[in-house]
N, C-alpha and C positions, 0 to 999 in steps of 0.2 A: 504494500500500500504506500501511495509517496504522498506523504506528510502537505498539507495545506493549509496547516493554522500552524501561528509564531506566537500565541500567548497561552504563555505556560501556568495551571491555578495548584497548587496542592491546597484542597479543600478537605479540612478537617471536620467530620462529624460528629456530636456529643450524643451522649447517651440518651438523649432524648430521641434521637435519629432513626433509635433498635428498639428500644422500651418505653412507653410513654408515660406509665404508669404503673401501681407494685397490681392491679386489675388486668395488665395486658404483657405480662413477662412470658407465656406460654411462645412456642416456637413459630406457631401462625399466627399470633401479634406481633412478633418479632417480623417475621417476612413482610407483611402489610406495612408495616411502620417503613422499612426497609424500599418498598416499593414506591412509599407517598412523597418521601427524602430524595429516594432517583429519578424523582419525575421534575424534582426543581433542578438538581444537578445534570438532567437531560436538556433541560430550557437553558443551563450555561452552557453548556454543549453546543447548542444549536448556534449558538450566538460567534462562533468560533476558535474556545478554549479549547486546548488540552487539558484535563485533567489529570491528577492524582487524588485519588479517595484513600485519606486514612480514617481511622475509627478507634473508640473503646469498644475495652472488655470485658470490664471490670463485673460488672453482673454475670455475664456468664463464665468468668473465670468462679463466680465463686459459687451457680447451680453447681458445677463439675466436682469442687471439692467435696459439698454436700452429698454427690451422688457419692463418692468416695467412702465419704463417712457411713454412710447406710449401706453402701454396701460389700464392705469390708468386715469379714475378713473371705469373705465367697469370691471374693474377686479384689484382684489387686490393685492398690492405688496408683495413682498418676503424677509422676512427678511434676515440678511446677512449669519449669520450663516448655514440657509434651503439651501440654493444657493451654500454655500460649499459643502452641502450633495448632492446637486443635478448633479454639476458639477463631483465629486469624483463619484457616481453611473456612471455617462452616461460616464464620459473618461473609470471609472475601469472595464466597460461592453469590450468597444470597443477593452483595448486590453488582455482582458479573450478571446474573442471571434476571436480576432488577434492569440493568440498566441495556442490556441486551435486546429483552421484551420491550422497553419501552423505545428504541433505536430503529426497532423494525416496527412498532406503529407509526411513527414518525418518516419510516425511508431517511434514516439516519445511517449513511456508509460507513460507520466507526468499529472495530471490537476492542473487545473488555480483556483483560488479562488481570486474575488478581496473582499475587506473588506472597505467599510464605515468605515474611524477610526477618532476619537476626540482624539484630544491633547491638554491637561491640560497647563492653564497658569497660572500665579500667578495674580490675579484682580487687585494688588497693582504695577503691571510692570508699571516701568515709561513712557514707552510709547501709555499709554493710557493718560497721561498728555501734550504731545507733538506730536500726528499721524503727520508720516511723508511718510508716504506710500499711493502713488498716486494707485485710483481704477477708474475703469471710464473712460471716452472718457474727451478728452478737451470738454468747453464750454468760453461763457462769461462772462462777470460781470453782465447780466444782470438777467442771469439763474442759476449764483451762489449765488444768492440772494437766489431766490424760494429755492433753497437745501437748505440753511442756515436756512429759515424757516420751512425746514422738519428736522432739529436736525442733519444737515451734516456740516462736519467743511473741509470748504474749503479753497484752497490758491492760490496764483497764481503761476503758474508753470515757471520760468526762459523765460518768454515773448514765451509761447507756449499756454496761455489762464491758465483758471481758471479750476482745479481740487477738489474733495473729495479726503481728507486723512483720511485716517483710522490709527490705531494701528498697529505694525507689534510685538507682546511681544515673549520675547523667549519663546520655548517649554520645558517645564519640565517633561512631562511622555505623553506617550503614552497609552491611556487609553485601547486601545483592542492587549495591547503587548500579554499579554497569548494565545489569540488568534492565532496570526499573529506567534507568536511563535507556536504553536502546529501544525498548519497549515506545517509550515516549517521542523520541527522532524517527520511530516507523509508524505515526499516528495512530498508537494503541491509547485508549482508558486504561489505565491501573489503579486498583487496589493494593496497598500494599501497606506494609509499618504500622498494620493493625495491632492496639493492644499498646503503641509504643515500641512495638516489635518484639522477639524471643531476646533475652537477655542475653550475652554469649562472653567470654572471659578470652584472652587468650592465657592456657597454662603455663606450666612450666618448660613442657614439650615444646610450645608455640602452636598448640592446637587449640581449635576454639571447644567450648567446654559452657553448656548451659548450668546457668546459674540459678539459686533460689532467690528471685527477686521481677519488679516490676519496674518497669518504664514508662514516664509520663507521656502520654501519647501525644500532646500538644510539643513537649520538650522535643519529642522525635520528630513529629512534622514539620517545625521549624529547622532542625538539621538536615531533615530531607532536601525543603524548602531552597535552603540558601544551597546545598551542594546542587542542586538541578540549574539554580541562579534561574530560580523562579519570578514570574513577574509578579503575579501576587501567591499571598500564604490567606488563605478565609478559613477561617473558626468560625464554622455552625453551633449555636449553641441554644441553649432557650431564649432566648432574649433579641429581640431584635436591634437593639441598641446597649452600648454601654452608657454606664451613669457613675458619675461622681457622688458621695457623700448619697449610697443607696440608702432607700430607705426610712433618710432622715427628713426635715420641712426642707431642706436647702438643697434637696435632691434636683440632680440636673441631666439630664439627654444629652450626649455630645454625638454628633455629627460627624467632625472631625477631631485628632488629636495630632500632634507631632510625634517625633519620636522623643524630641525634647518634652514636652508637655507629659508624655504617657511614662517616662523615666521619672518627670516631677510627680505625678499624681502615683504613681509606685510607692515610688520612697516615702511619700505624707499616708500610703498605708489604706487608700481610698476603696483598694482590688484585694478581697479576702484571699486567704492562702486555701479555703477550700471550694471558690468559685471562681469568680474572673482572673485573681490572680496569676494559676499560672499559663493562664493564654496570654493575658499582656507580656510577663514574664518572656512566653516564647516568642512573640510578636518583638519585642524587644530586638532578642537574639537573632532573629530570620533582619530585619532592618538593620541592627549593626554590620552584618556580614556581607547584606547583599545592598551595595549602598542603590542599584535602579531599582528596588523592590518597594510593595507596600502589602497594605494588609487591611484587613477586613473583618472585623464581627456581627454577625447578623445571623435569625434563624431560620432553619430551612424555608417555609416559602416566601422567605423576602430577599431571596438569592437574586433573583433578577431584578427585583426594583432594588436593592442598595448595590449592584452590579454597575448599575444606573442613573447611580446618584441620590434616587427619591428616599432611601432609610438606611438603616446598617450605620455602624460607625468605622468611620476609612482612619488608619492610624499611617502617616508617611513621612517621607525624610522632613529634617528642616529644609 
């Protein structure tokens, strides 16, 4: 196929994109939601992007553990690392296969490719000395024992019960970037760095080596991002705008921001560390790297109208 669009998007989708609700976690809510998501990311399409889709997976990494739990010991557990690969296979099926059917209602000449991808950490990342990132359903003190003695480090969550924390270490390379790239310069869709990606270490051998830990998927789409030298990085999220001082009476919509502006309203603390946070965070990163890039927050179906100028919040250089 020879390539006919030059504007490159890695579109990031949040978990509202898979699950809508704790009402529609079931696997045929999941595809439906998955479906309603590739029908806006089909209208960017049309318009003449390339894309890249990454996603969470945080919910169904932790159905998986649960199936584990129940049913163990008749069958054997999954280590964490396979569970990434498995969750990234079954989300990057559903919307190959979403965006596919929706390609050929349209007489849209594009294919999808999603990509299993590992992304390289450093073994030495300090946060494999402190996990701070909650996997798993609440439990008790009584059943965070038993984890404790399966080699899980648990804590108690801010009086919502007892949690496994994991690692969350930054990502440092994208191990199937040639790929994911080649894919892209022969005018494919891809899905790919689902999850944040499979976590991978290099050893001592110099072999890569999955690890027990998670990566922040926005963290990873922005290293995506910038290695592709993306024109834009969009974070699909709930919200169709970002807002300073959420919340509060002095609550504000912004339209645009700087990268200056968006570094100042970081540091005053405005972007919670469990919501907008760390997509500014990554937005940051994809902007400092890629100084022609910009970026975009908006939710799925106000993909083409803030594509467009009319909503979404555009974060770009000074």
């Amino acid at each position: 196929m020879t390539p006919t669009h030059n504007k490159t998007a890695v579109v990031a989708v949040g978990g509202n994109a898979l699950i809508l609700d704790k009402a529609h976690e079931d696997v045929a809510s999941q595809v439906s939601a998955v479906e309603e998501t590739c029908k806006h990311i089909a209208d960017m399409i049309a318009q003449g992007w390339n894309v890249v889709v990454t996603h969470g997976n945080g919910p169904q990494v932790g159905f998986i553990l649960r199936r584990n739990e129940l049913a163990y010991p008749e069958v054997h557990s999954t280590p964490l690392d396979v569970i990434g690969a498995d969750t990234q296979g079954a989300i990057g099926y559903m919307i190959a296969r979403a965006l596919d059917n929706e390609f050929k209602r349209r007489s849209i000449q594009r294919n999808v490719a999603a990509i299993v991808t590992q992304v390289l950490v450093d073994r030495n990342d300090p946060g494999f000395k402190n996990p701070t990132k909650g996997i798993g359903g609440f439990t008790t003190q009584d059943k965070a024992e038993i984890f404790k003695q399966e080699g899980w480090i648990v804590k108690e969550d801010a009086g919502r019960g007892w949690r496994r924390m994991i690692a969350s270490p930054i990502p440092l390379k994208i191990v199937e970037f040639d790929a994911i790239k080649t894919l892209i310069n022969s005018g494919f869709i891809v899905a790919s760095v689902g999850g944040g990606g499979i976590p991978v270490i290099e050893n001592e051998k110099g072999d890569l080596q999955g690890v027990f830990a998670v990566i922040d998927k926005d963290r990873a789409s922005s290293l995506l991002a910038a290695e592709l030298k993306a024109d834009l990085l969009l974070i699909s999220t709930a919200v169709e705008k970002v807002a300073i001082n959420f919340n509060k009476p002095d609550q504000k919509w912004l339209d645009k921001m700087t990268l200056s502006e968006a570094r100042q309203y970081y540091k005053e603390g405005h972007f919670l560390s469990g919501s907008m946070g760390p997509k500014i965070e990554a937005i940051i990163a994809f902007l400092e790297a890629n100084p022609n890039g910009q970026a975009l927050i908006t939710d799925p179906p106000h993909i083409v109208d803030a594509l467009n100028g009319k909503t979404g919040t555009w974060i770009v250089q000074d």
